[in-house]
C-alpha positions as CSV (number, residue, x, y, z in Angstrom):
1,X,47.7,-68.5,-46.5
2,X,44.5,-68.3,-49.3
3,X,45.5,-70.7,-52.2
4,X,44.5,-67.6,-53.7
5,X,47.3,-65.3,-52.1
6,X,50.5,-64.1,-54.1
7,X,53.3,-62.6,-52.0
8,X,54.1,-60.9,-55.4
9,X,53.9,-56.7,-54.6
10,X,52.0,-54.8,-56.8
11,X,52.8,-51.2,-56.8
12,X,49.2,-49.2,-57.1
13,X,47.4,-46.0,-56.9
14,X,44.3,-44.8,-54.9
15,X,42.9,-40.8,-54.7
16,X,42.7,-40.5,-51.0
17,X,41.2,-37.3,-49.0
18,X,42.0,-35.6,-52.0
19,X,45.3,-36.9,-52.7
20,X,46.9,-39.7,-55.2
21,X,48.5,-42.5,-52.7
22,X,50.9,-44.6,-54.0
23,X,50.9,-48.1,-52.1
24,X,52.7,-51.5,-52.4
25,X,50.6,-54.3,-51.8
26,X,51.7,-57.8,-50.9
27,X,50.0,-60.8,-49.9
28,X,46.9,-60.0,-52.5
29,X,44.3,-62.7,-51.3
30,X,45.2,-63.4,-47.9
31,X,42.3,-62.9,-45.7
32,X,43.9,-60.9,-43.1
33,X,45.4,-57.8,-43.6
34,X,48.0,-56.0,-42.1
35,X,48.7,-51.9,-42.6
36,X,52.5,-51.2,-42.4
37,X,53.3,-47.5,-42.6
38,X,56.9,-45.7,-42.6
39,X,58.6,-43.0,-40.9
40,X,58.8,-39.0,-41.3
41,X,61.2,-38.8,-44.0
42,X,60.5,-42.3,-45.2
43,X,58.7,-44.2,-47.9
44,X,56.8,-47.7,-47.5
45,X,59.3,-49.5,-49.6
46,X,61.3,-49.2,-46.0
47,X,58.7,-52.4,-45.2
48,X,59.8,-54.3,-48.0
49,X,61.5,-57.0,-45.5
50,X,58.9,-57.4,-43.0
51,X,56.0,-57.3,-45.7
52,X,57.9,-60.6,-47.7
53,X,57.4,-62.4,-44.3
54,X,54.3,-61.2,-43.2
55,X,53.0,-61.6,-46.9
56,X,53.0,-65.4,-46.5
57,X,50.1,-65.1,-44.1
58,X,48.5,-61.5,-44.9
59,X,47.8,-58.8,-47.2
60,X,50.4,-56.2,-46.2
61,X,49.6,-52.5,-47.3
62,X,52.5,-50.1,-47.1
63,X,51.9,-46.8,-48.4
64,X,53.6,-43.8,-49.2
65,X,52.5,-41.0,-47.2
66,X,51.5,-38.0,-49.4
67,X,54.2,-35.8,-49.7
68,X,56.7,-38.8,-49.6
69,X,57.6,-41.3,-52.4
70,X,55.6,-41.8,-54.9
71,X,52.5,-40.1,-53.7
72,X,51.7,-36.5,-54.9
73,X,53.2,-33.9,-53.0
74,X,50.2,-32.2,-50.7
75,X,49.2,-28.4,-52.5
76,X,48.1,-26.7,-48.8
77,X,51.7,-28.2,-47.1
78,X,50.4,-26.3,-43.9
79,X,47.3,-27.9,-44.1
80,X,47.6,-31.3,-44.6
81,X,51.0,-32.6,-43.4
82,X,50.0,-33.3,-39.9
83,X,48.3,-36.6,-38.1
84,X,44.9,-35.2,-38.9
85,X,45.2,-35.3,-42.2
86,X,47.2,-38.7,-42.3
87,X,44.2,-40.0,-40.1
88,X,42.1,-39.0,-42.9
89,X,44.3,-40.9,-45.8
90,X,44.3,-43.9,-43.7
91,X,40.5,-44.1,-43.4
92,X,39.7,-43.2,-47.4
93,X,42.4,-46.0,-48.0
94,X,40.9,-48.8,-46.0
95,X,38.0,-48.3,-47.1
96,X,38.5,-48.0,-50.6
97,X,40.3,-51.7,-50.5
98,X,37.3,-52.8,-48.4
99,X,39.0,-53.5,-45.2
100,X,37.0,-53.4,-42.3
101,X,39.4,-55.1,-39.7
102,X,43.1,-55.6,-39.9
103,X,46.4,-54.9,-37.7
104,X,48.7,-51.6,-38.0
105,X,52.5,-51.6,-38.1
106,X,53.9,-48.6,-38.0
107,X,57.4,-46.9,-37.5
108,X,58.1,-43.7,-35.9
109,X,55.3,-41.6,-37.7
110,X,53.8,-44.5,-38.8
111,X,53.3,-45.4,-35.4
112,X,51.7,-42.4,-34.2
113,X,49.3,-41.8,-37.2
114,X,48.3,-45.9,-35.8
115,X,47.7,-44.3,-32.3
116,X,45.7,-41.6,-33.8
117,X,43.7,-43.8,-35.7
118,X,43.1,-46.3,-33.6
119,X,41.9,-44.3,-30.7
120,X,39.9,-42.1,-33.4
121,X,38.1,-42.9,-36.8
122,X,39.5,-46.5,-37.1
123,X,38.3,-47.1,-33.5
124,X,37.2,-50.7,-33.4
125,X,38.9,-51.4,-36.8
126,X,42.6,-52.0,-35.5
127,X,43.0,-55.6,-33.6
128,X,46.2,-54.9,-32.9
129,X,49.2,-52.3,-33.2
130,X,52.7,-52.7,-33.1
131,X,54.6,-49.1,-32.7
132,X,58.2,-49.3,-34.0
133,X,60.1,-46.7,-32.3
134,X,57.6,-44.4,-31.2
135,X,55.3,-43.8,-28.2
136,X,52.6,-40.6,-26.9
137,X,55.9,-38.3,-25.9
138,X,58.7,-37.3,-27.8
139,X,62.5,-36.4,-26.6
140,X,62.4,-32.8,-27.2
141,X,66.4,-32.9,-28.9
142,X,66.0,-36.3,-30.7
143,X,62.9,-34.0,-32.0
144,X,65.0,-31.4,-32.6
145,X,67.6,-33.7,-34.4
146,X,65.1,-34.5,-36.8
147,X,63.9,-31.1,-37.9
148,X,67.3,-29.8,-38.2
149,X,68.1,-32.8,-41.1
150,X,64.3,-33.4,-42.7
151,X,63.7,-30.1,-43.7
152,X,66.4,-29.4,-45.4
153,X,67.3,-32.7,-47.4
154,X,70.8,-32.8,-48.2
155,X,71.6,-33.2,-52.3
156,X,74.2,-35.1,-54.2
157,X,75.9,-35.1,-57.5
158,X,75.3,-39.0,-57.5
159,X,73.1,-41.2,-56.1
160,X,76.6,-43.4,-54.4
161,X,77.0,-40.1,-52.1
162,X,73.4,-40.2,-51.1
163,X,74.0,-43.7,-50.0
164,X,77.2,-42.4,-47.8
165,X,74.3,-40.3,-46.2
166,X,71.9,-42.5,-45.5
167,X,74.2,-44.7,-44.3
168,X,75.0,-42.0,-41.7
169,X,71.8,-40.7,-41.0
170,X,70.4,-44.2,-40.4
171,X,73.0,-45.6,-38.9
172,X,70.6,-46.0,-35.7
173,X,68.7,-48.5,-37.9
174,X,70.7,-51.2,-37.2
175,X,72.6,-53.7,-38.6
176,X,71.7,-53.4,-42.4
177,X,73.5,-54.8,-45.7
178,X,75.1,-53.4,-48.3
179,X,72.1,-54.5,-50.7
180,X,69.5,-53.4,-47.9
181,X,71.2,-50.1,-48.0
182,X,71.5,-49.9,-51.8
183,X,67.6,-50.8,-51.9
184,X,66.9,-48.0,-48.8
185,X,69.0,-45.4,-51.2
186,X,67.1,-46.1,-54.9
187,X,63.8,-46.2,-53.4
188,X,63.8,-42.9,-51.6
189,X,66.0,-40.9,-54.5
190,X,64.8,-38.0,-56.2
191,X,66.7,-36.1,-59.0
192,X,66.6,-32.4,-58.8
193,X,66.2,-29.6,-61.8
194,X,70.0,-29.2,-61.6
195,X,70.5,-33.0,-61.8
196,X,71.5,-33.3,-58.0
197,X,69.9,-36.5,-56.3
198,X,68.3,-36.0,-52.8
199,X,66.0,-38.0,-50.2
200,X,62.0,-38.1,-52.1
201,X,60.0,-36.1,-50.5
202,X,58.7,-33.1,-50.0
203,X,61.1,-30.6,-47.6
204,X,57.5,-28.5,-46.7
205,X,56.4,-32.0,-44.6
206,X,58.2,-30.8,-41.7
207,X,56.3,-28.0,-41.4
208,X,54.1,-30.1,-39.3
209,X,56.2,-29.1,-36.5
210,X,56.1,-25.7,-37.1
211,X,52.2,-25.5,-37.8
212,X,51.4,-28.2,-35.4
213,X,53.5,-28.2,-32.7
214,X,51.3,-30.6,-30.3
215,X,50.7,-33.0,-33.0
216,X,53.0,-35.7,-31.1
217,X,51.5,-35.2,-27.7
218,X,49.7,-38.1,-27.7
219,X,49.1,-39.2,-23.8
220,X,45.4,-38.1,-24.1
221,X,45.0,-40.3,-27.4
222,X,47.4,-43.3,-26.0
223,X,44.9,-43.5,-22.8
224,X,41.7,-44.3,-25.6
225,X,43.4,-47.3,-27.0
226,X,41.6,-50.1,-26.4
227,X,43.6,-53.0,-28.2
228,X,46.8,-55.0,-27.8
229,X,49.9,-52.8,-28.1
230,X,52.9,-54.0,-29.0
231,X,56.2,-51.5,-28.7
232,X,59.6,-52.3,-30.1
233,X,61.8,-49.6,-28.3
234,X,66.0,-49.2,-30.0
235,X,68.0,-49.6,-26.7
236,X,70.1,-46.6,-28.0
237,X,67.1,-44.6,-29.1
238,X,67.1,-40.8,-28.3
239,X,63.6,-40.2,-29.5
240,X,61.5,-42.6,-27.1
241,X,62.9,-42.5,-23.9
242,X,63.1,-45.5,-21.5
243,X,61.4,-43.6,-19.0
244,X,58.5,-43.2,-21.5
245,X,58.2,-46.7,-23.0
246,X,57.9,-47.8,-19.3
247,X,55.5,-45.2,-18.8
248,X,53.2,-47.1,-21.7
249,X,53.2,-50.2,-20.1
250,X,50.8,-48.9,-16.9
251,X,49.0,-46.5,-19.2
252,X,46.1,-46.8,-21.1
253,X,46.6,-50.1,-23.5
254,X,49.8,-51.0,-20.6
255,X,52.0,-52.0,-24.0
256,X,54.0,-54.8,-24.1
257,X,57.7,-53.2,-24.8
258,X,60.4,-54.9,-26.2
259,X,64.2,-53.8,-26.5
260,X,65.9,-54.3,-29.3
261,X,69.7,-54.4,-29.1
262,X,72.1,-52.6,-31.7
263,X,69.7,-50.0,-32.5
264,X,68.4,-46.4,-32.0
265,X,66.1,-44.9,-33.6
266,X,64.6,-46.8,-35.4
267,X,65.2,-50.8,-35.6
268,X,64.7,-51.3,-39.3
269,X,63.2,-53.8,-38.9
270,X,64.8,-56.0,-41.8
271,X,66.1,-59.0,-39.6
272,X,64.0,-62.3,-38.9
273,X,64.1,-61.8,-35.3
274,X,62.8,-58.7,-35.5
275,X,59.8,-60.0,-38.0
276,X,59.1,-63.0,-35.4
277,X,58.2,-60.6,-32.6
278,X,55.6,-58.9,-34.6
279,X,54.5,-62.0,-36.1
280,X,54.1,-63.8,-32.7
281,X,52.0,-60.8,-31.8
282,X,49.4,-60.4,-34.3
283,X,48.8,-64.1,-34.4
284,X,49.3,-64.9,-30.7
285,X,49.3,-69.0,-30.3
């Protein structure tokens, strides 16, 4: 670690493709850097855990995606919510913070705007990518799942029975504290014109799968990665198939796949065993 690093966050704003990004950064003066970007329905404090590890050796970046947390909500929904687009905020990002080379973490969504990317504009630029949950096909009902609960965000009188829901919805996560699931609640909470409290972000993002309905079919994009691949696979989860993550592992980068136990989709990970595994693999000994 640079005798110059803090493992401090710092909450900050960039204009990206258009669009204000809000982005935690930890680690500032490490010399690596690390990209760490959340789910569908998700926001980048969700990396909090694994970004106060990783932190000790790298600068971690976790944004928001736009439409989600605190990054502004996209004015052409149709548009710009869909891996294209997120390919582009990636790119304006990095290079805004003036980083040329670093390593992409990415859950679910995350992990296939880090596919995108590195098989497309940030070709060359990603040494190494670790996909959380996620791989180049999608289980049509876990899919389906999704939809059905994303774009149309449940709301609460208080923000105690949003928690009850998250703590249902994400139950596949894993094993997760009470504190852990207090933190999950306040940092994806938005208050309604009525006073209501539901998840923060925009309902229109999941008209990616209305307006892009191919976005996820990733096989073509997969087979043009050209760096390490590391995929962490729930052994309950009904959105990357077994058959699938096995599939990556004689395709294009041949992924190394790891199971984790007590989880679906997606392992949260928020557990030191879970941090090791992606430590070991972007610093391999």
């Amino acid at each position: 670690m640079s005798t110059a690093a803090t493992q401090t966050p710092v909450s900050r704003y960039l204009r990206c493709a258009g669009r204000e990004i809000h982005f935690m950064e930890w680690g500032s003066g490490n010399e690596e850097t690390v990209v760490a970007w959340h789910g569908l329905a998700r926001t980048g404090r969700d990396m909090d855990d694994l970004a106060a590890h990783l932190s000790q050796r790298y600068r971690v970046i976790c944004p928001d995606t736009v439409g989600r947390g605190l990054s502004e909500w996209s004015p052409q929904p149709a548009a710009e919510y869909c891996l294209a687009f997120y390919e582009r905020l990636a790119v304006d990002l990095v290079d805004q913070l003036g980083i040329h080379h670093f390593h992409w973490v990415g859950t679910s969504m995350g992990g296939a705007i880090g596919m995108v990317c590195a098989a497309g504009q940030l070709r060359g630029r990603i040494r190494r990518l670790v996909l959380n949950d996620i791989g180049p096909e999608l289980a049509a009902p876990a899919v389906q799942r999704i939809r059905a609960y994303a774009g149309k965000p449940e709301a609460f009188a208080t923000v105690s029975e949003l928690e009850s829901y998250f703590r249902k919805v994400y139950q596949p996560y894993g094993e997760m504290t009470d504190a852990q699931w207090r933190r999950l609640t306040e940092t994806s909470t938005r208050r309604l014109p009525d006073g209501r409290v539901t998840p923060h972000y925009d309902p229109a993002m999941a008209l990616q799968f209305e307006h892009h309905p191919h976005d996820y079919d990733l096989w073509p994009v997969y087979d043009r990665i050209e760096v390490p691949v590391l995929c962490l696979r729930g052994v309950d989860s009904d959105l990357l198939l077994a058959s699938t993550a096995e599939a990556m592992t004689r395709r294009g980068p041949r992924a190394r796949v790891v199971t984790i136990d007590g989880c679906g989709h997606a392992p949260a990970l928020n557990v030191p065993e879970q941090w090791q595994l992606v430590e070991a693999f972007l610093a391999p000994a």
